[in-house]
C-alpha positions as CSV (number, residue, x, y, z in Angstrom):
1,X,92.2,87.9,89.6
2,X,94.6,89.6,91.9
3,X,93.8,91.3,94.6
4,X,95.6,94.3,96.2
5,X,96.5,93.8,100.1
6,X,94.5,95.9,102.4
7,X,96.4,98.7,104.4
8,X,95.2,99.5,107.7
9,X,93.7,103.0,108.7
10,X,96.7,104.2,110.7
11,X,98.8,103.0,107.5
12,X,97.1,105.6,105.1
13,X,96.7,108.3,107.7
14,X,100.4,107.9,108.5
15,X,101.4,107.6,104.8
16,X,98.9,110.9,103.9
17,X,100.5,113.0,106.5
18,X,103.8,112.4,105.3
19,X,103.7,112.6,102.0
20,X,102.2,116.3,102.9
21,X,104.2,117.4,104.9
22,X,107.4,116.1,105.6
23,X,110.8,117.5,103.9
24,X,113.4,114.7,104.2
25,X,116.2,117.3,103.2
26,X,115.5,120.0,106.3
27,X,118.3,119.4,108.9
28,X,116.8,120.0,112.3
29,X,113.0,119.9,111.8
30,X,113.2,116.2,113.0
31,X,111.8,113.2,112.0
32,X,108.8,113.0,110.0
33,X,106.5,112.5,113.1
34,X,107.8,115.5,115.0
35,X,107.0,117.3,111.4
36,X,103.6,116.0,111.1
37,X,103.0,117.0,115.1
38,X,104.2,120.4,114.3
39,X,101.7,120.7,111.4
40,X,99.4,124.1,111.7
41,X,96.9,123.1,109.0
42,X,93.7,123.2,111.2
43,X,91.5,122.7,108.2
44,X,92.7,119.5,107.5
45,X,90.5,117.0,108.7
46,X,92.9,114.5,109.3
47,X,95.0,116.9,111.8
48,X,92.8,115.5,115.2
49,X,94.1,112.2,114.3
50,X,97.1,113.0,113.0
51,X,100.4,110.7,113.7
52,X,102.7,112.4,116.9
53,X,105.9,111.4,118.2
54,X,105.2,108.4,120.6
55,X,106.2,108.7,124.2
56,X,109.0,106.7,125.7
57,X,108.2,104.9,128.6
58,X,110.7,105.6,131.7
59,X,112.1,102.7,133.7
60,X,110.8,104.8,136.3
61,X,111.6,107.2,138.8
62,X,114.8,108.6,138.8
């Protein structure tokens, strides 16, 4: 019997998200994170967790 690999929570949320609502073909809406952040469906109930753009750390203060 084979069994299917497990995918981790963050993996289906991510994977959800994106297959909803990012468009690969619009120029200038960014990368499928910064499309997720920008998503306005409040009644989702997978928008509180939803995946954002992840912060870059500085080398510090300029």
């Amino acid at each position: 019997m084979t069994t299917k690999p497990r995918v981790s929570m963050r993996a289906a949320i991510n994977a959800k998200c994106k297959s909803c609502i990012y468009d690969p073909f619009a120029k200038g809406l960014g990368s499928w994170r910064e499309q997720v952040a920008d998503c306005c469906s409040s009644n989702c109930p997978l928008h509180p967790i939803r995946p954002t753009p992840r912060e870059r750390k500085s080398d510090g203060p300029v």
